[in-house]
N, C-alpha and C positions, 0 to 999 in steps of 0.2 A: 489143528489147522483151522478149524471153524472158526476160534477163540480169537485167531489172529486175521480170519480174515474181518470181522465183525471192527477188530481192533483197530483194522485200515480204514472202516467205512468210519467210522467213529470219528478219527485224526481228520480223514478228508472233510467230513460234515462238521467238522469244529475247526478246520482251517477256512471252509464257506462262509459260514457262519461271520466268523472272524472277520474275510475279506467283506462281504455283506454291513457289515456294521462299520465298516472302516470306510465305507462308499456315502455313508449318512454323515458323517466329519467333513468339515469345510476344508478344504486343500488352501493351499499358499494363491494359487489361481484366483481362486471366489473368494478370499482375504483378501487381498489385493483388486479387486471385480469391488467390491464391498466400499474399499477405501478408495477407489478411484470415483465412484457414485456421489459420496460423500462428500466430497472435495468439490464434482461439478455443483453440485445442489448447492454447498456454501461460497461457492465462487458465482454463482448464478444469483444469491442473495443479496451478494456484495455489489455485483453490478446492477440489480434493483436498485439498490439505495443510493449508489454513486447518481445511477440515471436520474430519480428523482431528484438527488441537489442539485444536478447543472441543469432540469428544467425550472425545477425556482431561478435559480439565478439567470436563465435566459428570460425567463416573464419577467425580473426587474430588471434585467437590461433593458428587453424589450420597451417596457414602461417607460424608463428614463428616454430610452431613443425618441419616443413618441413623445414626449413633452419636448424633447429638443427642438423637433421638428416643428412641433405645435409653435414654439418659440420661434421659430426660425419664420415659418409662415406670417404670422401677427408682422414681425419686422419688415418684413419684404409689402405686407399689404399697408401697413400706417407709410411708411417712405415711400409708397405708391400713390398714397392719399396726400399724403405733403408737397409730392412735386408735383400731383396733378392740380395745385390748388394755385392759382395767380395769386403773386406777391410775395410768395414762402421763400425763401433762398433756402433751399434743399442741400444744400455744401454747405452751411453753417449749421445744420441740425443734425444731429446722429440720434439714432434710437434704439436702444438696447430694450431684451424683453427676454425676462426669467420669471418662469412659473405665471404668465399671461399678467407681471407686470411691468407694462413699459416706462423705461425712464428715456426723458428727451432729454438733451444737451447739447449746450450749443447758443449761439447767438441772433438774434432779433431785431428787427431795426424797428418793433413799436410791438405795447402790450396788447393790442388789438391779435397782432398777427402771432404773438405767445400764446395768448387765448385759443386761437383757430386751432393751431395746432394743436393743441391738447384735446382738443374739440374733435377734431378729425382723427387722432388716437382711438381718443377713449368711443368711438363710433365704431369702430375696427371689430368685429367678431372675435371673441375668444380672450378679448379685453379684459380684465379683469379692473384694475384698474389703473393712473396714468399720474406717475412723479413728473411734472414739469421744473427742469432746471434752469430753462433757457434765461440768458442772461437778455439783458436789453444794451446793446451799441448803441454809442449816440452820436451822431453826424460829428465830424468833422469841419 
């Protein structure tokens, strides 16, 4: 009777035991706890580096915006300069400007007055420098 019951303590201390070691194995829970982890951290990676290409490409937009603008200013202040200038006929000259350089076009009724305006251009802030196309009309 002794032999057996020892034999019970025995069974139960080596189904403990058993259960006890089976508690230090990862379950399907904490495998899956593990790979869900995994997954943020590389999806977390990934939107790192998405983040940093659309801020590159925002700073050269940004960039490009800024010189448009840059462009667009220059234009608005020489056509400010040209009509506020007696004698210029402001309807016969147009002035485009990329990359701070302006090109006039357009017509003249004397090289005195072609001159000024290039002159009052190329005075303009941010001017780089000034393609004069203007043509010269000649009275009628």
């Amino acid at each position: 009777m002794e032999l057996l019951k020892n034999l019970k303590s025995i069974c139960v201390l080596t189904l403990l035991a058993a259960g006890l070691a089976a508690c230090d194995k990862p379950g399907p829970a904490e495998s899956a706890g593990k790979k869900i982890d995994q997954a943020a951290s590389d999806t977390g990676k990934q939107i790192g580096a998405a983040s940093d290409k659309v801020a590159v490409k925002m700073a050269e937009q940004s960039e490009r915006a800024g010189v448009a603008i840059d462009d667009a200013e220059i234009t608005a202040k020489v056509k400010a300069a040209i009509f506020a200038e007696p004698g210029l006929q402001t309807l016969q000259i147009s002035v485009d400007t990329v990359n701070g350089v302006v090109t006039l076009t357009g017509s003249v009724d004397s090289q005195p007055n072609s001159d000024r305006a290039k002159s009052l251009a190329g005075a303009v802030a941010g001017v780089n420098r000034v393609e004069n196309r203007l043509v010269l009309k000649h009275a009628q």
